[in-house]
N, C-alpha and C positions, 0 to 999 in steps of 0.2 A: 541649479543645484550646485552645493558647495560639491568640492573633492574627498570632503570629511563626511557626507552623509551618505550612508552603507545601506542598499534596500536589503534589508534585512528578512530571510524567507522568499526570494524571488529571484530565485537562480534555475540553475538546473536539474540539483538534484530534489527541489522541492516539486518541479514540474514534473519527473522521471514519477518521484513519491504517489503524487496525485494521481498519475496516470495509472499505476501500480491498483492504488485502490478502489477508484472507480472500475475498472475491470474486474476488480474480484469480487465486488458489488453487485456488479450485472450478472455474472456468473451464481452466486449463491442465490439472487432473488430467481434468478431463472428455473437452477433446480429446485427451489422449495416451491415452485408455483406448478413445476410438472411433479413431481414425485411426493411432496409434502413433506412436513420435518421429522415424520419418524424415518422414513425410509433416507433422506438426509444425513439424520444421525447414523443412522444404520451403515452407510458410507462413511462416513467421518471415521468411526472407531473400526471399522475393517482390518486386517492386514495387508489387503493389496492398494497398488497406488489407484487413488482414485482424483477424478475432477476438485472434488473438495477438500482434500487435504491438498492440490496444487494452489487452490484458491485462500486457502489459512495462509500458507508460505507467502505467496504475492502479498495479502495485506500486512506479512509480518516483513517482507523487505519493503514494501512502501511507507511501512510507519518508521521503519531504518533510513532509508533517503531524506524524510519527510526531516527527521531527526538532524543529519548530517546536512541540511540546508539551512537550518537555524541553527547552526552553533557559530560561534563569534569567529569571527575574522579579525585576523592582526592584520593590520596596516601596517605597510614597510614604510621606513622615514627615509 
């Protein structure tokens, strides 16, 4: 591998990212398999903190990391 060639999307914070989503994955398939997705929504739009409004946040900072793992990197000369 040259010095010039940058794996691009395979760092850390794409790893952080993924890990991020797949747990909020496991978590919403989980409550829509016990509760169903009216009672889900029913959670979602509540006022109190709930499992799945922690689980929107997680995919919404893993699709953040996800982000900030593929943006370009300057090379110092």
């Amino acid at each position: 591998m040259s010095h010039e060639y940058y794996r691009r999307g395979r760092n850390w914070y794409t790893a952080i990212g993924a890990l991020f989503l797949i747990m909020a994955g496991i978590v919403i398939v989980r409550q829509l398999l016990i509760w169903g997705p009216e009672f889900m929504s029913d959670f979602l739009l509540s006022s109190e903190i709930t499992n799945e409004k922690i689980s929107a946040g997680m995919i919404g900072f893993g699709v953040f990391m996800i982000a900030l793992g593929f943006r370009r990197h300057e090379q110092p000369r």
